[in-house]
FISEMI-169389 format. One record per residue (C-alpha): residue number from 1; residue in one letter; x, y, z. Coordinates in steps of 0.02 Angstrom, whole numbers. Example, Ala and Ser with C-alpha at 12.3 -4.5 7.8 and 13.67 -1.06 7.14 Angstrom:
<pts>
<num=1	residu=a	c1=615	c2=-225	c3=390>
<num=2	residu=s	c1=684	c2=-53	c3=357>
</pts>
This chain:
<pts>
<num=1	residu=x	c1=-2539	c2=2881	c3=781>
<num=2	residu=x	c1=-2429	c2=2826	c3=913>
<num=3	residu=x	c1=-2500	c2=2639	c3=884>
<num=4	residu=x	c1=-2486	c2=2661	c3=708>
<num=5	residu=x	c1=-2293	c2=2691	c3=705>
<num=6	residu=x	c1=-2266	c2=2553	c3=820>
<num=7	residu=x	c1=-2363	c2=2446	c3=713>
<num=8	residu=x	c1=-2258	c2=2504	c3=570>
<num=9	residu=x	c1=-2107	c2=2461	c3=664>
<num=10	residu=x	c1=-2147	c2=2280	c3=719>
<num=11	residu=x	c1=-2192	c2=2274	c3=544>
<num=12	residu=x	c1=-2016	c2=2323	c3=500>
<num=13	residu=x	c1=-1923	c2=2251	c3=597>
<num=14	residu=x	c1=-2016	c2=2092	c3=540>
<num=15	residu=x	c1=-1982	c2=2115	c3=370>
<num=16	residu=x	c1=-1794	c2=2134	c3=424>
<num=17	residu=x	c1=-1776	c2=1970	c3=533>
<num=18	residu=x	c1=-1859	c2=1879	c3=372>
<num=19	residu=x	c1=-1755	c2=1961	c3=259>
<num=20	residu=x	c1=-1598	c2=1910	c3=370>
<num=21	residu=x	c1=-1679	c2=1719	c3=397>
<num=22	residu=x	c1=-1684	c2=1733	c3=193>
<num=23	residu=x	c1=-1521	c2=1785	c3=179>
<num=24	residu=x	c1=-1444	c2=1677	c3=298>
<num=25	residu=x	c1=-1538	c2=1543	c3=223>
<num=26	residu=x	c1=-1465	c2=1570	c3=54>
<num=27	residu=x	c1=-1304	c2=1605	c3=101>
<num=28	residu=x	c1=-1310	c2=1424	c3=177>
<num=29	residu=x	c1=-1368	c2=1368	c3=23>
<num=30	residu=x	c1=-1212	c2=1416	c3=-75>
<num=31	residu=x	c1=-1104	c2=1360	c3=52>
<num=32	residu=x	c1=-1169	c2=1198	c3=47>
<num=33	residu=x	c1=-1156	c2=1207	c3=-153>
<num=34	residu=x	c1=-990	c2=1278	c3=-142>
<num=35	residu=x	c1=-941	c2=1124	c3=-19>
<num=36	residu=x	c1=-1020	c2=1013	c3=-115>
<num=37	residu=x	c1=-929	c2=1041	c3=-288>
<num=38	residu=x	c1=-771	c2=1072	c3=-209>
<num=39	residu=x	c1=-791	c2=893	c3=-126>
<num=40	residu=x	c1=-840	c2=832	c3=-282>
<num=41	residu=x	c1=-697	c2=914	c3=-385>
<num=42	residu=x	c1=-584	c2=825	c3=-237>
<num=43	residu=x	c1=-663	c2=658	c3=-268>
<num=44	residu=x	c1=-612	c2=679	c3=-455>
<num=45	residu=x	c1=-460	c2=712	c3=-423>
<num=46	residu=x	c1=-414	c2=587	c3=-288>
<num=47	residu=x	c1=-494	c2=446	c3=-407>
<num=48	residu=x	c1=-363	c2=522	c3=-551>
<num=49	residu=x	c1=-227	c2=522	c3=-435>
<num=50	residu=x	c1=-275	c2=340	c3=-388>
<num=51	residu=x	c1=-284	c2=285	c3=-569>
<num=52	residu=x	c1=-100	c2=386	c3=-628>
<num=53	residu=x	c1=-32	c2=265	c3=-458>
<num=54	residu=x	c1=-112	c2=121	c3=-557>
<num=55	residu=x	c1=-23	c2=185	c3=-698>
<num=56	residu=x	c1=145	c2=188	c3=-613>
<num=57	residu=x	c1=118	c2=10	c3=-551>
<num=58	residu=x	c1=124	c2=-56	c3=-726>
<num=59	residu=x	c1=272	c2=20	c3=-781>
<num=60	residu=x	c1=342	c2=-54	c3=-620>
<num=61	residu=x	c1=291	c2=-221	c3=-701>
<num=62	residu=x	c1=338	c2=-210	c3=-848>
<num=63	residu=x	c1=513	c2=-168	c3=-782>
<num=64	residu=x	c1=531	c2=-297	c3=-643>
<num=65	residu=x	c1=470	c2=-427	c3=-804>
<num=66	residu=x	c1=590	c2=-371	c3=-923>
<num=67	residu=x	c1=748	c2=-379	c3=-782>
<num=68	residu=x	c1=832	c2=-537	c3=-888>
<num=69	residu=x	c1=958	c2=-573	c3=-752>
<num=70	residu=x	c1=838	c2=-630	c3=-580>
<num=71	residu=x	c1=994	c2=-732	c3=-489>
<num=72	residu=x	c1=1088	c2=-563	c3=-457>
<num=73	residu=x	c1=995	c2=-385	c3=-415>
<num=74	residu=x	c1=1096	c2=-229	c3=-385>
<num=75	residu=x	c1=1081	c2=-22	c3=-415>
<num=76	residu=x	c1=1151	c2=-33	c3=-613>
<num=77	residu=x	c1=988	c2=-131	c3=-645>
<num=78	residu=x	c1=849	c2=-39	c3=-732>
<num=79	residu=x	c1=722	c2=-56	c3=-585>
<num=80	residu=x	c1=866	c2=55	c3=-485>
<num=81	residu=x	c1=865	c2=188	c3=-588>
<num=82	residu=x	c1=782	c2=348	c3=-534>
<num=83	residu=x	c1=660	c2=434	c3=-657>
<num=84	residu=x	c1=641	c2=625	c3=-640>
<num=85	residu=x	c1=427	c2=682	c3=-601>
<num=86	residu=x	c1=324	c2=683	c3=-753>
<num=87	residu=x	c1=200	c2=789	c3=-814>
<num=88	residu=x	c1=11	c2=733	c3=-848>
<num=89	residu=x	c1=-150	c2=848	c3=-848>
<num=90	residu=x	c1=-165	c2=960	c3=-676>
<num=91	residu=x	c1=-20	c2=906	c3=-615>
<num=92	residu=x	c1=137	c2=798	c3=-594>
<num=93	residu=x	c1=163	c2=604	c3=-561>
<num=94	residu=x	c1=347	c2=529	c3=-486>
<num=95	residu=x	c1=367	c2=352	c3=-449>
<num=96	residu=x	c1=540	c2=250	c3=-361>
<num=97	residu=x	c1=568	c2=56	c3=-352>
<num=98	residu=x	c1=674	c2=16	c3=-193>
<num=99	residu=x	c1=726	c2=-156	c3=-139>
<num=100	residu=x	c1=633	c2=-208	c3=-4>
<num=101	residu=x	c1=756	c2=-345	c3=45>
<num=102	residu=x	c1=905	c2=-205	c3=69>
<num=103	residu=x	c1=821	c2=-181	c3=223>
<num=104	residu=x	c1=802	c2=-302	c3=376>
<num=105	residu=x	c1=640	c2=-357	c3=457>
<num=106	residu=x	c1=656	c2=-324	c3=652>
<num=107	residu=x	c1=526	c2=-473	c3=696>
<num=108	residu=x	c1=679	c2=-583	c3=671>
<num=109	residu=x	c1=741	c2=-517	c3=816>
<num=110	residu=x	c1=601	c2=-610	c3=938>
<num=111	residu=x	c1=554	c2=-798	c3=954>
<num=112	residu=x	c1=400	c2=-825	c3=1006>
<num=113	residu=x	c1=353	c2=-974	c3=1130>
<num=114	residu=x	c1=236	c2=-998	c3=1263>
<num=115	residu=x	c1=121	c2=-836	c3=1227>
<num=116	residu=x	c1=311	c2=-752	c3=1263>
<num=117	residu=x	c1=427	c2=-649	c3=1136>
<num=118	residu=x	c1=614	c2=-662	c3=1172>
<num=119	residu=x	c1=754	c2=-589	c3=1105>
<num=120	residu=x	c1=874	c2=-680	c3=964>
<num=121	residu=x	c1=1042	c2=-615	c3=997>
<num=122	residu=x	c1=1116	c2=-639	c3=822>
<num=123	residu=x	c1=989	c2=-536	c3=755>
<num=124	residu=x	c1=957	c2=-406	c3=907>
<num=125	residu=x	c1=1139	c2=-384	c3=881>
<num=126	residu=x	c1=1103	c2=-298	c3=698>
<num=127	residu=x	c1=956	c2=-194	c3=783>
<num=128	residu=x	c1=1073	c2=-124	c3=910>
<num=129	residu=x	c1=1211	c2=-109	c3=796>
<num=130	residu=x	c1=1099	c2=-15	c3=674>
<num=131	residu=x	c1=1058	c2=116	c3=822>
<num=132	residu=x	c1=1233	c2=133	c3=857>
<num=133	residu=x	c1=1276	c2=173	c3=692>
<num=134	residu=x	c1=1134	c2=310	c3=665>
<num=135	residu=x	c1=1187	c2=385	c3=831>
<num=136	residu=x	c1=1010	c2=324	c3=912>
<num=137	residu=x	c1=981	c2=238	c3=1072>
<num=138	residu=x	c1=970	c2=51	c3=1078>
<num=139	residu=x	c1=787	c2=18	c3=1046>
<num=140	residu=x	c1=770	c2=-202	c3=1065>
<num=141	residu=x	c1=738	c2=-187	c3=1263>
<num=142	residu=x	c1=603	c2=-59	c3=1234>
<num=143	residu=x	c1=497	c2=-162	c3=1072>
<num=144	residu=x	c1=502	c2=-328	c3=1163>
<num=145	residu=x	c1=445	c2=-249	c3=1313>
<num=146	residu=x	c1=308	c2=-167	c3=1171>
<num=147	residu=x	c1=273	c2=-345	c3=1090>
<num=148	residu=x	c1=246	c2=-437	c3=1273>
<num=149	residu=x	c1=108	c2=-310	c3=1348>
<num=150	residu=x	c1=36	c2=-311	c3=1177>
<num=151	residu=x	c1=10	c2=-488	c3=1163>
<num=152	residu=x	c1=82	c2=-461	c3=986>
<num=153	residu=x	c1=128	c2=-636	c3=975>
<num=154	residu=x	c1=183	c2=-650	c3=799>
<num=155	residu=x	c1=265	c2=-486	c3=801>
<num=156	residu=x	c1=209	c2=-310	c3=707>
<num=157	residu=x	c1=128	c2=-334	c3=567>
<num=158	residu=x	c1=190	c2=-166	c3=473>
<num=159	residu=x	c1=355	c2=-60	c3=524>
<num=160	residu=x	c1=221	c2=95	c3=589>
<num=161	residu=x	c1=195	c2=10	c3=723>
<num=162	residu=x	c1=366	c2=34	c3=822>
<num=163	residu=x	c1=285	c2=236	c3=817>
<num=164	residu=x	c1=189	c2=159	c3=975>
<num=165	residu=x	c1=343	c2=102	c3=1077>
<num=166	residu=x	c1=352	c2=212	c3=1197>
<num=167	residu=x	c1=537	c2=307	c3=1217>
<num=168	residu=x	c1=540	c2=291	c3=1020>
<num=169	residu=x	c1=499	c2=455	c3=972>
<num=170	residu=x	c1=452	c2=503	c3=784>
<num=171	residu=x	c1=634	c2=559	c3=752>
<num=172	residu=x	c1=701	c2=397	c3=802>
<num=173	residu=x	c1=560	c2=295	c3=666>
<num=174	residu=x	c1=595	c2=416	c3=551>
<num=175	residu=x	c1=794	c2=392	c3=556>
<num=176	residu=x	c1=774	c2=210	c3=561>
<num=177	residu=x	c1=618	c2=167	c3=440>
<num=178	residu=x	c1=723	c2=162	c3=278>
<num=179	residu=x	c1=826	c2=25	c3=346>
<num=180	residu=x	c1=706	c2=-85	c3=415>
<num=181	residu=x	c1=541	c2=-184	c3=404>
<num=182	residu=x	c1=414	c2=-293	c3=469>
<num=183	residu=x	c1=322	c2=-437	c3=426>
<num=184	residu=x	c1=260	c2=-583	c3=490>
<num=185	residu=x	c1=235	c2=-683	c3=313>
<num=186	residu=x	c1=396	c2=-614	c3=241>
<num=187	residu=x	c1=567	c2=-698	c3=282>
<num=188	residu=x	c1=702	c2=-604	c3=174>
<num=189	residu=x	c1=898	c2=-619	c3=188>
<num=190	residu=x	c1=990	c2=-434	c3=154>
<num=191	residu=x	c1=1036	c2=-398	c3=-35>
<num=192	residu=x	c1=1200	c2=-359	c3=-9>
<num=193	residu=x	c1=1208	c2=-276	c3=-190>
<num=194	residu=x	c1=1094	c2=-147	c3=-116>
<num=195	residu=x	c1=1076	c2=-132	c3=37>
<num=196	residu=x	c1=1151	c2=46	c3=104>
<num=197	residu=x	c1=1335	c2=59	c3=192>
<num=198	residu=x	c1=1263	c2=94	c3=363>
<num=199	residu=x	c1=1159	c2=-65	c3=345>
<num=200	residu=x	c1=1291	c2=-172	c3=287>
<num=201	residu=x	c1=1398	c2=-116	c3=434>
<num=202	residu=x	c1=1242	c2=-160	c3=578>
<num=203	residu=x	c1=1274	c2=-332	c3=499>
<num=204	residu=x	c1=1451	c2=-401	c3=616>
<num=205	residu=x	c1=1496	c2=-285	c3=753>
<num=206	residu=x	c1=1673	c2=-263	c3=712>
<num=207	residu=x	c1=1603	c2=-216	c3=521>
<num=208	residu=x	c1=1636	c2=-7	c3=531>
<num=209	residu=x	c1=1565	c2=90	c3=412>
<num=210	residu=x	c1=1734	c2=124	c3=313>
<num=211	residu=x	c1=1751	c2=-106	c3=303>
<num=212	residu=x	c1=1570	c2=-68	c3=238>
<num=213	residu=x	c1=1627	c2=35	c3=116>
<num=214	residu=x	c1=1753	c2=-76	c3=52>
<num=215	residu=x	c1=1622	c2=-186	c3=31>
<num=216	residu=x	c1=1501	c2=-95	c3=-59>
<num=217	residu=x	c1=1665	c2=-22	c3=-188>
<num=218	residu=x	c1=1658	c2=-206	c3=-266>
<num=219	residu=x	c1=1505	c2=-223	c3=-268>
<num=220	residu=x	c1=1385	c2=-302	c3=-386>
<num=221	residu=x	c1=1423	c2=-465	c3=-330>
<num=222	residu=x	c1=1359	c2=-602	c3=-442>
<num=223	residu=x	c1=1386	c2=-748	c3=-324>
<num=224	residu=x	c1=1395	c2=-750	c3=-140>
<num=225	residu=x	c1=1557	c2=-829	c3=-140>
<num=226	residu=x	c1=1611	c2=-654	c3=-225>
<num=227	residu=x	c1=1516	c2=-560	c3=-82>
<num=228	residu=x	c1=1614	c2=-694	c3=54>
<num=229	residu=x	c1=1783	c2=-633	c3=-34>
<num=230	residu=x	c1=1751	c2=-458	c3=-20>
<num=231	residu=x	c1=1698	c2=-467	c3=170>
<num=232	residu=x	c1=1825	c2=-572	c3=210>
<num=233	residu=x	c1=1965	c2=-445	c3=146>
<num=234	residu=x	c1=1861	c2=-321	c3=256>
<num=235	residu=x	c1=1874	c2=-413	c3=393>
<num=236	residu=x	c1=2044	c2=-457	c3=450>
<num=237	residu=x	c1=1988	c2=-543	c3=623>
<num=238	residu=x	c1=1883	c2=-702	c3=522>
<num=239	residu=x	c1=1932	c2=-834	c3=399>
<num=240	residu=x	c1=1852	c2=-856	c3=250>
<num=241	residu=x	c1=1754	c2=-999	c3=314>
<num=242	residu=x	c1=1709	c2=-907	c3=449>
<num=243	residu=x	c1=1646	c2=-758	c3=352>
<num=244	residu=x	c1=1525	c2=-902	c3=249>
<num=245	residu=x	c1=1452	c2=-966	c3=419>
<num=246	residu=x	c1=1431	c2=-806	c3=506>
<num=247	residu=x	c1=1355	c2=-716	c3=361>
<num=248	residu=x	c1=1252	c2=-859	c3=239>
<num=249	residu=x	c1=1108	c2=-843	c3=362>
<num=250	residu=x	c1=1105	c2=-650	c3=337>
<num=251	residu=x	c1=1139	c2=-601	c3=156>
<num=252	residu=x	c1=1081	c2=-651	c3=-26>
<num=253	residu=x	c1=1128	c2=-568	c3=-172>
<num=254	residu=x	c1=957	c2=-558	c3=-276>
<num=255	residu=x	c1=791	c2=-489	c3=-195>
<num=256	residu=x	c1=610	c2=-568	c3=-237>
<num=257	residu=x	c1=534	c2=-417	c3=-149>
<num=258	residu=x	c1=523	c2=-238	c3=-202>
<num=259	residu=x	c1=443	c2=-78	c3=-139>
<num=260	residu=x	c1=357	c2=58	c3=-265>
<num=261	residu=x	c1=347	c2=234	c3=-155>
<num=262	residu=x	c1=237	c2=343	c3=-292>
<num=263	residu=x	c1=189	c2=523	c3=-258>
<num=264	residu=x	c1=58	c2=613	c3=-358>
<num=265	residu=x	c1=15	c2=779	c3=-349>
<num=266	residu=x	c1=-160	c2=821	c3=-454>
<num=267	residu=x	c1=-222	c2=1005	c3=-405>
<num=268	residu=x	c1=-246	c2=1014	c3=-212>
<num=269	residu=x	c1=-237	c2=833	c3=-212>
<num=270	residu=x	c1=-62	c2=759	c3=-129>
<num=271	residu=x	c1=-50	c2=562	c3=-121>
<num=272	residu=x	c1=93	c2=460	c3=-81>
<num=273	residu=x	c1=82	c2=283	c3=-111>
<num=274	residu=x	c1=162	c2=110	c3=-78>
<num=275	residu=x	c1=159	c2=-40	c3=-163>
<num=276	residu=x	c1=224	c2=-202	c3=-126>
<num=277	residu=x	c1=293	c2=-320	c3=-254>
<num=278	residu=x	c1=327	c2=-504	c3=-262>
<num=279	residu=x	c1=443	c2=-597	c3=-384>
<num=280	residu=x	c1=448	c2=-766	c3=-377>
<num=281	residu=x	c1=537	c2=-857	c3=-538>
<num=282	residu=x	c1=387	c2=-805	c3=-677>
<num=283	residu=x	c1=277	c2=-733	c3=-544>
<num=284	residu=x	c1=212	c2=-559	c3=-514>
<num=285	residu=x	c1=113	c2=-508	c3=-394>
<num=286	residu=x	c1=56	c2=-360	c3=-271>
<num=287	residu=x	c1=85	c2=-384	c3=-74>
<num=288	residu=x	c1=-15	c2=-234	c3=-25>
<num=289	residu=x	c1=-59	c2=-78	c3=-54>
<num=290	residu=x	c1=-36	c2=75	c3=40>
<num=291	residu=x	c1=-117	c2=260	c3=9>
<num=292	residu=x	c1=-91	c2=428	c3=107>
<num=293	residu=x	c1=-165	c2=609	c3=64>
<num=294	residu=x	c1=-48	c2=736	c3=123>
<num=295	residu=x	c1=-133	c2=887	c3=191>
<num=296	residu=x	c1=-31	c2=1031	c3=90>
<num=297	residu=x	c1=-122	c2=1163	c3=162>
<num=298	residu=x	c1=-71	c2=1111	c3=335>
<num=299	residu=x	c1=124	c2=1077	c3=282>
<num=300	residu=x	c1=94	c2=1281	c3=190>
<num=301	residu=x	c1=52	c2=1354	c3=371>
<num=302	residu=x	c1=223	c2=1282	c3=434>
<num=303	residu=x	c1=413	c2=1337	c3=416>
<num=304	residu=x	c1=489	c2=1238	c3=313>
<num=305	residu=x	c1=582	c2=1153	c3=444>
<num=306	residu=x	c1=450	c2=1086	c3=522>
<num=307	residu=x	c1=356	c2=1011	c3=355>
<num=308	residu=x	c1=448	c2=876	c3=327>
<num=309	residu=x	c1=420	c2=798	c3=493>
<num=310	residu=x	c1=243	c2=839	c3=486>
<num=311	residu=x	c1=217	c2=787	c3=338>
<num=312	residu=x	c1=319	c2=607	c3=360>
<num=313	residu=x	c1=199	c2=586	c3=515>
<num=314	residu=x	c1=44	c2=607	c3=399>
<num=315	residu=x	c1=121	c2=477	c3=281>
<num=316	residu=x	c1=150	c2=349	c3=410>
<num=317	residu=x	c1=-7	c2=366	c3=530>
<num=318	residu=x	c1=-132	c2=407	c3=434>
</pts>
């Protein structure tokens, strides 16, 4: 009897560990399903996000196209104005064009010769300035140092790149980004007509930000000689003349070169995009292309605080 029962137990217990194996087995199974159509419904989305930012990019055409006046560019133009988010199926799609040439490009502040970068002091001068006016420390010393262990010897090739620098920390990027660029392809003079107050003051060292103000209160400009004029009356210290030979290298007055930043927001799915436009008399044409998923559910699990940093560092390094 006593053999019996154990029998009947191994038995058991048996039918138990397959049951479990069986169980475990199929909950496995609907995992995997469950995964696997979740990944899928992601993949739908993302590819609808992608197409609404392809969307976006031809209204940005049409719009740059239609812009009847190309010698002069400035904020009353229709590209400047900012649309409010619109509503499509699942979700919500916002688009901005900025003027990629109110910003400046920091390679111009290196020549490069003999496998070595050096620093231009004209144009270091605007870095330096520019960190002085958004209460930063001066950053030129610590990106050439960057750019000659590096070997970089045409410069960075895209502004997320001065993240690396070390003793620029995320903050400092983040405070600086919207007023600078780089590119080694791209040589661009400052719109004047739109480039922001603390930019137009980083351009002369004894420009403050109230003479930059002036500056920008007369603004649109529709010939440089009007811009001259208006910086001359700013500054007191220079002659007109002066003004034209200190600042003709620095500013223009129209932009070939602007910037779509796009956000989309389909479901779960978060994507910020840029796009980079050329204009060139009857030409057209995209630069490059840049996408980034935001991971929502991270930013949800932080204080609010916190979420716009983290999710400006997903945008920029991912």
């Amino acid at each position: 009897m006593m053999q019996k029962s154990h029998e009947k137990g191994v038995v058991l217990v048996s039918v138990l560990v397959i049951v479990a194996m069986i169980t475990l087995a199929v909950n496995l199974m609907w995992q995997q399903q469950a995964l696997s159509l979740k990944n899928t419904k992601n993949s739908v989305y993302t590819n609808q996000a992608i197409n609404y930012l392809y969307s976006i990019e031809t209204w940005v055409r049409s719009i740059l196209k239609e812009d009847e006046d190309k010698k002069v560019d400035d904020l009353s133009e229709d590209w400047a104005k900012k649309i409010p988010p619109i509503s499509v199926p699942n979700g919500t799609i916002n688009g901005t064009i900025v003027d990629f040439q109110a910003r400046f490009n920091i390679n111009d502040t290196f020549k490069f010769k003999d496998n070595q970068a050096n620093i231009v002091p004209k144009y270091s001068r605007i870095l330096n300035t520019l960190n002085t006016v958004l209460d930063q420390d001066f950053m030129v010393d610590l990106i050439l140092e960057y750019i000659n262990n590096h070997s970089l010897l045409q410069g960075f090739e895209h502004i997320s790149q001065l993240k690396l620098v070390e003793g620029i920390t995320l903050k400092d990027y983040l405070t600086i980004e919207p007023y600078i660029y780089a590119s080694t392809s791209i040589k661009t003079k400052v719109n004047i007509n739109t480039a922001e107050k603390k930019m137009i003051a980083a351009l002369y060292p004894d420009l403050s930000l109230s003479s930059a103000e002036m500056i920008a209160e007369k603004r649109p400009f529709n010939s440089l000689k009007e811009a001259y004029r208006a910086i001359h009356q700013a500054l007191s210290g220079l002659t007109l003349e002066q003004v034209k030979t200190v600042f003709s290298p620095l500013i223009d007055i129209k932009s070939s070169y602007f910037l779509l930043k796009a956000d989309v927001n389909i479901n779960d799915t978060h994507i910020k995009a840029q796009t980079l436009f050329s204009r060139h008399e009857k030409t057209l044409s995209v630069i490059s292309r840049t996408y980034r998923q935001v991971l929502d559910t991270q930013l949800n699990s932080t204080s609010n605080k916190d979420s716009a940093v983290i999710e400006a560092e997903l945008y920029i390094s991912k």
